[in-house]
C-alpha positions as CSV (number, residue, x, y, z in Angstrom):
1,X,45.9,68.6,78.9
2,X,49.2,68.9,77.0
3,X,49.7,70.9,74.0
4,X,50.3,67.6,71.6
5,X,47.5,65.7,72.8
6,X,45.3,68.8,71.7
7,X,46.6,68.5,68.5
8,X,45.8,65.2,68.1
9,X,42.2,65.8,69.1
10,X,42.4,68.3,66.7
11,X,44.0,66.0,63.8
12,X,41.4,63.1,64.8
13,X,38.1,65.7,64.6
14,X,39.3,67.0,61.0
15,X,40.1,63.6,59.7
16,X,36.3,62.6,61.1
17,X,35.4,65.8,59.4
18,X,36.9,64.7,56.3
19,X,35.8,61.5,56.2
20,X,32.4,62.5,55.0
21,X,33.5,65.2,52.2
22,X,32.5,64.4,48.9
23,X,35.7,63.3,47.3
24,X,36.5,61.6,44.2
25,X,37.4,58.4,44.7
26,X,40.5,58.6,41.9
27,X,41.9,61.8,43.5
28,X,40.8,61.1,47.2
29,X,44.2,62.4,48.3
30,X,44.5,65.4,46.5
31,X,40.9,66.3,47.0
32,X,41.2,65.7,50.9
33,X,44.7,68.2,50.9
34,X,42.6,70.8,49.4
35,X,39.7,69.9,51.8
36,X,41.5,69.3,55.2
37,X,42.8,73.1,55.8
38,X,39.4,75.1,56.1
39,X,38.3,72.4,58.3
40,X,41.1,72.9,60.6
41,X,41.1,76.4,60.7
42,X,37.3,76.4,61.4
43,X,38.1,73.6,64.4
44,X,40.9,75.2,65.6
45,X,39.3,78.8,65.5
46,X,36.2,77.6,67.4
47,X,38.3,77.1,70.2
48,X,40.5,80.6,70.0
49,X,43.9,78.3,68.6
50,X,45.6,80.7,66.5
51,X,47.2,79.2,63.2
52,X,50.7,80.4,64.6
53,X,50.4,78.4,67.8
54,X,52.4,75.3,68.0
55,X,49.2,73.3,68.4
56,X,47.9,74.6,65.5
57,X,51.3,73.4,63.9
58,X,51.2,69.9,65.3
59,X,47.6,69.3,64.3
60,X,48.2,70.9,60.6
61,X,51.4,68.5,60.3
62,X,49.6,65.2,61.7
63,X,46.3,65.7,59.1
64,X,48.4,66.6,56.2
65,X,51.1,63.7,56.6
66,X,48.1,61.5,57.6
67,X,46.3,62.0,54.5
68,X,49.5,61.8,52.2
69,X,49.7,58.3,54.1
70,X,45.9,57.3,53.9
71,X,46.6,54.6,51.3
72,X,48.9,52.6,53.3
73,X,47.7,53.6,57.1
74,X,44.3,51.9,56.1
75,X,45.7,48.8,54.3
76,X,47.9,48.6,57.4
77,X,44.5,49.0,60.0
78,X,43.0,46.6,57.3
79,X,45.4,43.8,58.3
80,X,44.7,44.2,62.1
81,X,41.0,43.9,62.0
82,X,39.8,40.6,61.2
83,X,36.1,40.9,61.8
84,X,35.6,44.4,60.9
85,X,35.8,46.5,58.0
86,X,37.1,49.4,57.3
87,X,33.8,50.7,56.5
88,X,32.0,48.8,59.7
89,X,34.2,50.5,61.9
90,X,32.4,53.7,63.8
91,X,34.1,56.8,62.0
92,X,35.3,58.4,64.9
93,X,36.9,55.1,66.0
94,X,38.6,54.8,62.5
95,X,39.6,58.1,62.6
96,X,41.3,58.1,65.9
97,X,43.3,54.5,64.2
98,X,43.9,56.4,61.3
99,X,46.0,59.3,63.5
100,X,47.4,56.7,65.3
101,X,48.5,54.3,63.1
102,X,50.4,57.1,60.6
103,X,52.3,58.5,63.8
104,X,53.0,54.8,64.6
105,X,54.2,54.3,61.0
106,X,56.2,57.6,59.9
107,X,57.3,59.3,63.4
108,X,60.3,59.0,65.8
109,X,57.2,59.0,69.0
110,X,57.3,56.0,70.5
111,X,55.0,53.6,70.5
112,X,53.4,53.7,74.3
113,X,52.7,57.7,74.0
114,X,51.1,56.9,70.6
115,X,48.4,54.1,71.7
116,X,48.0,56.1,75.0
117,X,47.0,59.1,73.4
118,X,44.8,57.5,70.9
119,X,42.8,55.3,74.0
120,X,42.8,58.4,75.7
121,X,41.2,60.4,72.8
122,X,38.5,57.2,72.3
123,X,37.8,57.7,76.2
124,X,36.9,61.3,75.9
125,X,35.0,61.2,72.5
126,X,33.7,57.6,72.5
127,X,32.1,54.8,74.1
128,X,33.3,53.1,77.2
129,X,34.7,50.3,75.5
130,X,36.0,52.1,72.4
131,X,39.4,52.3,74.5
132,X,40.0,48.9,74.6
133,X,39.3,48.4,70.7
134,X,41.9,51.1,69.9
135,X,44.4,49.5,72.1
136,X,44.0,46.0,70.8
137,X,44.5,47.2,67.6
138,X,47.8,49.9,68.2
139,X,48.9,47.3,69.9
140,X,48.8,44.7,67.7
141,X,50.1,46.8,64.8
142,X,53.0,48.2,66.6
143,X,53.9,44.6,66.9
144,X,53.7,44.1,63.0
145,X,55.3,47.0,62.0
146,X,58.7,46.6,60.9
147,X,60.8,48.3,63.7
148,X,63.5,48.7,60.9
149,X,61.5,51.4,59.4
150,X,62.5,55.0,59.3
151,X,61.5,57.1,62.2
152,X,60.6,54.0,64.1
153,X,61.5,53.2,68.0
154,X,62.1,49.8,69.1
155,X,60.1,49.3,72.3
156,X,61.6,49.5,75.7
Protein backbone atom coordinates (compact mmCIF):
# COMPACT_ATOMS: atom_id res chain seq x y z
CA UNK A 1 0.00 0.00 0.00
CA UNK A 2 1.20 3.45 -0.98
CA UNK A 3 2.26 6.02 1.36
CA UNK A 4 -0.89 8.54 0.27
CA UNK A 5 -3.43 6.00 0.39
CA UNK A 6 -2.37 5.40 4.19
CA UNK A 7 -2.89 8.73 4.84
CA UNK A 8 -6.14 8.79 3.65
CA UNK A 9 -7.07 5.84 5.85
CA UNK A 10 -5.64 7.73 8.37
CA UNK A 11 -7.59 11.10 7.48
CA UNK A 12 -10.98 8.94 6.99
CA UNK A 13 -10.49 7.01 10.67
CA UNK A 14 -9.86 10.64 12.50
CA UNK A 15 -12.72 12.30 10.75
CA UNK A 16 -14.96 8.96 11.90
CA UNK A 17 -13.27 9.65 15.14
CA UNK A 18 -14.40 13.06 15.14
CA UNK A 19 -17.56 12.71 14.12
CA UNK A 20 -18.75 11.56 17.50
CA UNK A 21 -16.82 14.37 19.71
CA UNK A 22 -18.99 16.43 21.58
CA UNK A 23 -18.80 19.71 19.69
CA UNK A 24 -20.75 22.74 19.79
CA UNK A 25 -22.79 23.09 17.14
CA UNK A 26 -21.88 27.12 16.73
CA UNK A 27 -18.14 26.46 16.85
CA UNK A 28 -18.14 22.96 15.22
CA UNK A 29 -15.09 23.98 13.27
CA UNK A 30 -12.99 25.34 15.69
CA UNK A 31 -13.91 22.84 18.26
CA UNK A 32 -13.05 19.90 15.68
CA UNK A 33 -9.35 21.81 14.88
CA UNK A 34 -8.62 21.67 18.46
CA UNK A 35 -10.07 18.07 18.61
CA UNK A 36 -8.65 16.46 15.35
CA UNK A 37 -4.71 16.47 16.36
CA UNK A 38 -4.66 14.10 19.56
CA UNK A 39 -6.79 11.89 17.60
CA UNK A 40 -4.32 11.60 14.86
CA UNK A 41 -1.36 11.39 16.84
CA UNK A 42 -3.07 8.60 18.90
CA UNK A 43 -4.03 6.73 15.25
CA UNK A 44 -1.07 7.31 13.76
CA UNK A 45 1.13 6.31 16.86
CA UNK A 46 -0.77 2.96 17.23
CA UNK A 47 0.68 1.99 14.11
CA UNK A 48 4.55 3.25 14.78
CA UNK A 49 3.91 6.53 12.01
CA UNK A 50 6.13 9.08 13.38
CA UNK A 51 4.57 12.72 13.19
CA UNK A 52 7.69 13.65 10.92
CA UNK A 53 6.88 10.99 8.35
CA UNK A 54 5.36 12.25 5.18
CA UNK A 55 2.31 10.12 5.93
CA UNK A 56 1.84 11.58 8.94
CA UNK A 57 2.09 14.99 6.89
CA UNK A 58 -0.42 13.97 4.22
CA UNK A 59 -2.95 12.65 6.80
CA UNK A 60 -2.49 15.92 9.23
CA UNK A 61 -3.00 18.20 5.89
CA UNK A 62 -6.18 16.16 4.49
CA UNK A 63 -8.14 16.35 8.20
CA UNK A 64 -7.26 19.86 8.87
CA UNK A 65 -8.16 21.28 5.29
CA UNK A 66 -11.16 18.85 5.47
CA UNK A 67 -12.49 20.25 8.47
CA UNK A 68 -11.82 23.96 7.41
CA UNK A 69 -14.02 22.71 4.41
CA UNK A 70 -16.75 20.78 6.37
CA UNK A 71 -19.46 23.43 5.71
CA UNK A 72 -19.35 23.24 2.07
CA UNK A 73 -17.94 19.43 1.45
CA UNK A 74 -21.33 18.37 3.21
CA UNK A 75 -23.75 20.77 1.50
CA UNK A 76 -21.91 19.62 -1.69
CA UNK A 77 -22.44 15.44 -0.51
CA UNK A 78 -25.95 16.89 0.42
CA UNK A 79 -26.81 17.62 -3.22
CA UNK A 80 -25.67 14.14 -4.52
CA UNK A 81 -27.74 12.05 -2.25
CA UNK A 82 -31.22 12.21 -2.91
CA UNK A 83 -32.63 9.54 -0.64
CA UNK A 84 -30.28 9.73 2.16
CA UNK A 85 -29.29 12.07 4.59
CA UNK A 86 -26.52 13.22 5.80
CA UNK A 87 -27.30 11.83 9.12
CA UNK A 88 -28.76 8.36 7.58
CA UNK A 89 -25.68 7.78 5.98
CA UNK A 90 -23.36 5.00 7.95
CA UNK A 91 -20.46 7.33 9.55
CA UNK A 92 -17.73 5.60 8.20
CA UNK A 93 -19.33 5.83 4.72
CA UNK A 94 -19.78 9.60 5.23
CA UNK A 95 -16.54 9.98 6.41
CA UNK A 96 -14.80 8.32 3.61
CA UNK A 97 -17.28 11.08 1.13
CA UNK A 98 -16.28 13.66 3.33
CA UNK A 99 -12.23 12.91 2.52
CA UNK A 100 -13.12 12.46 -0.79
CA UNK A 101 -15.24 15.05 -1.77
CA UNK A 102 -12.77 18.03 -0.08
CA UNK A 103 -9.71 16.47 -2.21
CA UNK A 104 -12.18 16.47 -5.07
CA UNK A 105 -13.13 20.09 -4.29
CA UNK A 106 -9.71 21.95 -3.17
CA UNK A 107 -6.76 19.66 -4.71
CA UNK A 108 -4.84 19.56 -8.06
CA UNK A 109 -5.39 15.18 -7.69
CA UNK A 110 -7.32 14.14 -10.17
CA UNK A 111 -10.46 12.98 -10.09
CA UNK A 112 -9.98 8.94 -10.99
CA UNK A 113 -7.13 8.59 -8.11
CA UNK A 114 -9.63 10.39 -5.72
CA UNK A 115 -12.85 8.04 -6.20
CA UNK A 116 -10.44 5.09 -6.48
CA UNK A 117 -8.93 5.61 -3.33
CA UNK A 118 -12.04 6.34 -1.50
CA UNK A 119 -13.92 2.79 -3.07
CA UNK A 120 -10.92 1.30 -2.14
CA UNK A 121 -10.87 2.54 1.48
CA UNK A 122 -14.93 1.56 1.62
CA UNK A 123 -13.74 -2.06 0.36
CA UNK A 124 -11.26 -2.48 3.16
CA UNK A 125 -13.30 -0.89 6.14
CA UNK A 126 -16.91 -1.44 4.93
CA UNK A 127 -19.49 -3.50 3.47
CA UNK A 128 -19.35 -5.21 0.14
CA UNK A 129 -21.47 -2.88 -1.45
CA UNK A 130 -20.36 0.26 0.28
CA UNK A 131 -17.84 0.56 -2.86
CA UNK A 132 -20.38 1.04 -5.21
CA UNK A 133 -22.28 3.79 -3.02
CA UNK A 134 -19.02 5.82 -2.72
CA UNK A 135 -18.51 5.64 -6.39
CA UNK A 136 -21.98 6.62 -7.49
CA UNK A 137 -21.68 9.42 -5.49
CA UNK A 138 -17.66 10.71 -6.37
CA UNK A 139 -18.77 10.22 -9.45
CA UNK A 140 -21.61 12.08 -9.77
CA UNK A 141 -20.12 15.06 -7.92
CA UNK A 142 -16.99 15.26 -9.91
CA UNK A 143 -19.40 15.69 -12.69
CA UNK A 144 -21.09 18.73 -10.76
CA UNK A 145 -18.22 20.37 -9.72
CA UNK A 146 -17.25 23.28 -11.55
CA UNK A 147 -13.98 22.18 -13.35
CA UNK A 148 -13.13 25.99 -13.46
CA UNK A 149 -12.39 25.81 -9.83
CA UNK A 150 -8.97 26.37 -8.40
CA UNK A 151 -6.86 23.21 -8.03
CA UNK A 152 -9.29 21.39 -10.27
CA UNK A 153 -8.29 18.88 -13.22
CA UNK A 154 -10.58 18.49 -16.09
CA UNK A 155 -10.90 14.79 -16.75
CA UNK A 156 -9.01 12.89 -19.30
Amino acid sequence: MGQRRKAREFAVQCIYALDFAEVSGDFREYGLLNEYPEVLRQLTSAEHISPSSPVYAFADELVKNTIINIEDIEAEIDKYTEHWSLESIAHLDKSILIVAVYELMFTDTPAPVIINEGIEIAKKFCSEHTGKFINGILDAINKGIPHSMPGRQLPT
